[in-house]
C-alpha positions as CSV (number, residue, x, y, z in Angstrom):
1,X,0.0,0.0,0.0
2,X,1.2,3.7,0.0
3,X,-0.9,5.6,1.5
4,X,-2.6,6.7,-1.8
5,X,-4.4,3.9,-1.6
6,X,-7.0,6.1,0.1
7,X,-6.7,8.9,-1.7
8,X,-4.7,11.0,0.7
9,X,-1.5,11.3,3.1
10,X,-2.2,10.2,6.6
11,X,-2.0,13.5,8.5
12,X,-1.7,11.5,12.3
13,X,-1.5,7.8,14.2
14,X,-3.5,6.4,17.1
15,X,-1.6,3.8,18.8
16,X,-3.2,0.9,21.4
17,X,-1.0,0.4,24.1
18,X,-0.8,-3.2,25.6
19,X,0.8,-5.3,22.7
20,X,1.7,-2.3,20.0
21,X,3.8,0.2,21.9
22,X,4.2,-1.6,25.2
23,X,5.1,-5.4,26.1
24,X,3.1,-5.7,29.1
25,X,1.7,-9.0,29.2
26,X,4.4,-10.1,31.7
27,X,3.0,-8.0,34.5
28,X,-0.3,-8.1,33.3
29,X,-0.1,-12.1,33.7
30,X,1.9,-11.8,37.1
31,X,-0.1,-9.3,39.4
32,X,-3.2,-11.8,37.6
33,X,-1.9,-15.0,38.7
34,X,-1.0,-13.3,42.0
35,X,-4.4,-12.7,42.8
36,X,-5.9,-15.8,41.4
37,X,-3.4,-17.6,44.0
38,X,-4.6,-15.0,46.5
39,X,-8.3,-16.1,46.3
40,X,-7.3,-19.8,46.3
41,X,-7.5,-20.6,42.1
42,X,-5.0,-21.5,39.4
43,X,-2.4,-19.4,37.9
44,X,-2.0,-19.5,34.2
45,X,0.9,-19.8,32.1
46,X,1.8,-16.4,30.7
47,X,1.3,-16.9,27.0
48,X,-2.7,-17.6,28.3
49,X,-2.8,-14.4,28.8
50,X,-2.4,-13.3,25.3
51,X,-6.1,-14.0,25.0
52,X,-7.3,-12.8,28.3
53,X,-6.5,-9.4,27.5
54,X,-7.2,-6.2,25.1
55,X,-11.5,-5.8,26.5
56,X,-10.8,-4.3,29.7
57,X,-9.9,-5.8,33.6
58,X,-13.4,-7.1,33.8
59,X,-12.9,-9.1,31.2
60,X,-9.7,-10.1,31.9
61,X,-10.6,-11.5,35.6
62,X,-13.6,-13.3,34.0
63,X,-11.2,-15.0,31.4
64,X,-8.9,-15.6,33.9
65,X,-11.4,-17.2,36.5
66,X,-12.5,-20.8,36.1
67,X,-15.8,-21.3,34.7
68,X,-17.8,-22.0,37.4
69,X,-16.2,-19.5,39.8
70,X,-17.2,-16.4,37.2
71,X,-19.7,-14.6,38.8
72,X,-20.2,-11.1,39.5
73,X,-19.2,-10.9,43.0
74,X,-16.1,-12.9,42.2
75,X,-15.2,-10.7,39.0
76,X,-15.6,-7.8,41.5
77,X,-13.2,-8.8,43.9
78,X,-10.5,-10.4,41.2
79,X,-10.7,-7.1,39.6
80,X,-10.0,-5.0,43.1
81,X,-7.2,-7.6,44.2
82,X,-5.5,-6.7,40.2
83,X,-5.5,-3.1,40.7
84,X,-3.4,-3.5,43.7
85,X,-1.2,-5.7,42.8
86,X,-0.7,-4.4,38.9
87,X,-0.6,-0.7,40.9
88,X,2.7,-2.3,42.1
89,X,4.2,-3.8,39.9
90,X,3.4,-2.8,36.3
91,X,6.9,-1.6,35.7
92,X,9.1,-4.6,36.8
93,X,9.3,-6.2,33.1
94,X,6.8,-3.7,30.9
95,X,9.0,-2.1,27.8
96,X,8.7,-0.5,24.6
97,X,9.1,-2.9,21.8
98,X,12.4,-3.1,20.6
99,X,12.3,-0.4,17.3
100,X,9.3,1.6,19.3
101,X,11.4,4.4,20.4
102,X,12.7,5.1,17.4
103,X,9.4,5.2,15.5
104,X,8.0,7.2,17.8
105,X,11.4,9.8,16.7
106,X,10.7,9.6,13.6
107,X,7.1,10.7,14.0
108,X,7.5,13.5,16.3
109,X,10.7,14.7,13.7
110,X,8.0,14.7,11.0
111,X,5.8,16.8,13.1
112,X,2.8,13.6,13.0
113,X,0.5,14.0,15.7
114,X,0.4,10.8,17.7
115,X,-2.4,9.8,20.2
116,X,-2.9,6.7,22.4
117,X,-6.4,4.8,22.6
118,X,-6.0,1.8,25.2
119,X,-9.2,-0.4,27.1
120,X,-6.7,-0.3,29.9
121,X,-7.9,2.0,33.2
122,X,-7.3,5.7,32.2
123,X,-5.6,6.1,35.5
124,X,-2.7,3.1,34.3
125,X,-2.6,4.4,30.8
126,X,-1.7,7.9,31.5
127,X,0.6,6.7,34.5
128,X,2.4,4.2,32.2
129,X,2.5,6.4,28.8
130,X,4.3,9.2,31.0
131,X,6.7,7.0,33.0
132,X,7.8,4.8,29.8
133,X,6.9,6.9,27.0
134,X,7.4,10.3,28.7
135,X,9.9,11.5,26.1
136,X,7.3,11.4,23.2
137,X,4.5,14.2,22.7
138,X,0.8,12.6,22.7
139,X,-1.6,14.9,21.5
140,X,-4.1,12.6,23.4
141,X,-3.9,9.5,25.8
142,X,-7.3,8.0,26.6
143,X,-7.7,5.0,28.6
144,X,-11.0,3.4,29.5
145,X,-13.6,5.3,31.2
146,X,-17.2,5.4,32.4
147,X,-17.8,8.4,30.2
148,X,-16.9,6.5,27.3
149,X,-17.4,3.5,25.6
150,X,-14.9,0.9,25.0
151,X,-12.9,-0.5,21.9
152,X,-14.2,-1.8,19.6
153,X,-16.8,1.2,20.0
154,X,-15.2,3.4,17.8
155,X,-16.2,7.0,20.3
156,X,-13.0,6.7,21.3
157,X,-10.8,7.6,18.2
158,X,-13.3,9.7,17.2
159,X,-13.1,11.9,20.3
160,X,-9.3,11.9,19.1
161,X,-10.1,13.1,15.8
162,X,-12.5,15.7,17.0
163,X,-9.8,16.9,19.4
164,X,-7.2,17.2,17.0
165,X,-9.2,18.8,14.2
166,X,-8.3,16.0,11.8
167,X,-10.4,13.8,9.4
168,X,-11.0,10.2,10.7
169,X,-10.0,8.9,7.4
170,X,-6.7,11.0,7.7
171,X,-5.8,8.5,10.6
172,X,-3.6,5.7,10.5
173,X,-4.7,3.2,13.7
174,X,-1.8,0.9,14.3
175,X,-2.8,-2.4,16.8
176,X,-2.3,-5.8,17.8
177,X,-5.6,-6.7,18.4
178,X,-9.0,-7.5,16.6
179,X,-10.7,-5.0,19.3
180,X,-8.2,-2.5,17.5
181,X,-9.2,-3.7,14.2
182,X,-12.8,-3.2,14.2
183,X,-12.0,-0.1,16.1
184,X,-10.6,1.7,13.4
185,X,-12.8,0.1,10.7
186,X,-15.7,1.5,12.7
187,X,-14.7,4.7,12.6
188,X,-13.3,4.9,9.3
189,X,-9.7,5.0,10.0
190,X,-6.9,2.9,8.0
191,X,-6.5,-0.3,10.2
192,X,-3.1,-1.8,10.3
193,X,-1.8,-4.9,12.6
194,X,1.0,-5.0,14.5
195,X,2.3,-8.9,14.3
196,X,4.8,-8.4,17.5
197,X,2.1,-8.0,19.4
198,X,-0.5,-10.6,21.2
199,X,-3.0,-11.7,18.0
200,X,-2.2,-13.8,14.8
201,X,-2.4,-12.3,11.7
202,X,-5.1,-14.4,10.2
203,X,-7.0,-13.3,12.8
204,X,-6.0,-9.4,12.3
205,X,-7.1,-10.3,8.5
206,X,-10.0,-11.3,9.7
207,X,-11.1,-8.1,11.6
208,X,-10.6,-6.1,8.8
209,X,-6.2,-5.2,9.0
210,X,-5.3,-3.7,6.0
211,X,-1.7,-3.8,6.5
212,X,0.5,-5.7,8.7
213,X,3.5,-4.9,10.2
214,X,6.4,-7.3,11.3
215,X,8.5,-4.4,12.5
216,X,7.3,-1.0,14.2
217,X,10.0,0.3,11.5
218,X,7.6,-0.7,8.7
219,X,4.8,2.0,10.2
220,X,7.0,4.7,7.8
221,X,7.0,3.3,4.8
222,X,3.4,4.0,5.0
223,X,3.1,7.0,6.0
């Protein structure tokens, strides 16, 4: 693809977080398992988690819990027990992807306009964007919220395109995730698939990708 494939230049990028900017799954998996152990269940290996996550901590504890132990009341208390613990100890092992950084200089040198859309807490994503990714401008970082629906409801990136005066179609959405897929085919932005991240890329196909990526370095030859 170039970019004239739509007709146009992409004029900005909204990034997801967990699995296209940041590996976090190891201390997503970790504070998980330590409260599963907590409240007397089963840990899981750490590539499980790969499929827990990307639909919010809700769903995450309900994936996480065993079948018959996935009521609400449970969900509730799995969900308080992983805000502790990944309130802890999200930094121990989360990292930008090796070739992030440097993306993310080449952006900001081109004068792009970068935003983050995450289903992680708002509170964690703007924590863990400014600690780890402090040294990049975001024009916007929105995590989820009451206020707002989550991914794959596409409000979210177009609040971003609202805020930053730009065309949704002007918007490339890079993600690891089908949630991220439909995301941006919902609100009418160019979807592309990041394969370093937690989803295959048949299934990135599937959700409607229409570029993938085996490299973050890859992201400028499109733009």
């Amino acid at each position: 693809m170039n970019n004239n494939e739509t007709g146009m230049k992409f004029k900005a990028v909204i990034f997801d977080l967990d699995g296209t900017l940041l590996d976090t799954l190891e201390d997503i998996a970790l504070s998980m398992n330590s409260s599963l152990i907590s409240a007397g269940f089963h840990a899981h290996p750490v590539a499980s988690y790969r499929r827990f996550i990307g639909e919010g901590i809700a769903m995450l504890a309900h994936r996480a819990l065993p079948e018959d132990h996935r009521d609400e009341r449970t969900i509730e208390q799995m969900v308080a027990a992983m805000l502790t613990e990944y309130g802890s100890h999200w930094a121990d092992h989360t990292r930008p992807y090796p070739g992030i950084p440097a993306v993310l200089d080449a952006l900001s040198s081109r004068a792009i306009p970068m935003a983050v859309l995450s289903n992680k807490m708002d509170r964690f994503t703007r924590e863990i964007v400014a600690v780890l990714l402090g040294g990049w401008k975001f024009a916007e970082v929105i995590g989820a919220q009451e206020a707002l629906p989550a991914k794959p409801d596409p409000a979210g990136a177009r609040l971003i395109a609202q805020r930053l005066g730009i065309e949704e179609q002007a918007f490339l959405y890079l993600g690891d995730s089908t949630i991220d897929m439909q995301t941006a085919v919902s609100a009418g932005m160019f979807p592309v698939g990041a394969l370093w991240g937690f989803q295959s890329a048949g299934l990135l196909r599937a959700a409607g990708a229409r570029e993938l990526l085996q490299e973050p370095s890859e992201l400028l030859q499109l733009l």
